[in-house]
Structure formats: structure tokens, C-alpha cells
N, C-alpha and C positions, 0 to 999 in steps of 0.2 A: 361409647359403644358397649353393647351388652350382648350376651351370648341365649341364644333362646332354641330348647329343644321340640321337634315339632312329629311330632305320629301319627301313623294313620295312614290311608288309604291314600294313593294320587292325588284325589279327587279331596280328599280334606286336608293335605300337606297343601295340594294350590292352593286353598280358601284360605287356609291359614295364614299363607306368608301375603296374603292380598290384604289381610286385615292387618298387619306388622305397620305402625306407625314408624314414618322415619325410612330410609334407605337402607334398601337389603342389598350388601356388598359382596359377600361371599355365601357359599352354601353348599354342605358336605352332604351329598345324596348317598344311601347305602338300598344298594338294588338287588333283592336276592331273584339268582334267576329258579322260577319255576321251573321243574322236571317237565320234561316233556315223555307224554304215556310211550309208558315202554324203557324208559330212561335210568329211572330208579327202581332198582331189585330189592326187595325187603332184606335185610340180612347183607348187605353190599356197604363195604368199607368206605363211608365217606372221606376218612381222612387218607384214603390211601395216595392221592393226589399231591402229598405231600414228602410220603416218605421218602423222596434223597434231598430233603432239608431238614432232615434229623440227625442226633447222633446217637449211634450204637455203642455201648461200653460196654465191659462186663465189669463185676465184680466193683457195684460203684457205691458205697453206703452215702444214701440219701436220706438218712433217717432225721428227725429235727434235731436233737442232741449233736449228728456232726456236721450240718448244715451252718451249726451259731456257735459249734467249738474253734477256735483259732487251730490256726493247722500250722506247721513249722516252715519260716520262712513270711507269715503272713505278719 
């Protein structure tokens, strides 16, 4: 079994996997939905739809140095 990525338009993802020699078992589709007019505001937080699956901290040094320094206890 081998893994094959495939791009493009509907219309050339079908041709594609019609020319796949061998039995096509599984297949991971990624559908982005188009804005419908009126839908998307220039300047409008995409990722807002997200934010209460974030976390808020203060005061959190994220810098690379203490990212890869051991912290006590570790």
C-alpha cells in the first residue's frame, strides 16, 4: 500500500484517482468552504471562531532560551 497526494480542482482530483492503478481504499478529502458574497468582511477575524479553545496567560516567557532550558521539577 502506498500513500499518494493528489491536487487540483474536483474535476482533476476525480481523473486522478480514476487513473490510480490498484484499489483506492481510503481517501482524506479537505473541502474549504467558499464565502458566500456578503459573508466575508475585509479586516474580519478569521480565527475568531476559535477563541474559547485557546489559552490566556499572563506573564508567560516563551522565548527559545526558556522553551529548551529545563525548568525545576522537569
Amino acid at each position: 500500500m502506498k500513500a499518494q497526494v493528489v491536487r487540483g480542482s474536483k474535476q482533476e482530483i476525480a481523473e486522478a484517482i480514476v487513473r490510480i492503478n490498484g484499489e483506492v481504499r481510503e481517501a482524506i478529502v479537505i473541502v474549504e468552504d467558499a464565502p458566500q458574497p456578503g459573508e466575508y468582511q475585509p479586516g474580519e477575524d478569521i480565527f475568531a471562531e476559535m477563541e474559547p479553545f485557546t489559552v490566556r496567560v499572563g506573564a508567560v516567557d516563551d522565548s527559545r532560551e526558556a522553551i529548551y532550558t529545563r525548568q525545576e521539577g522537569e
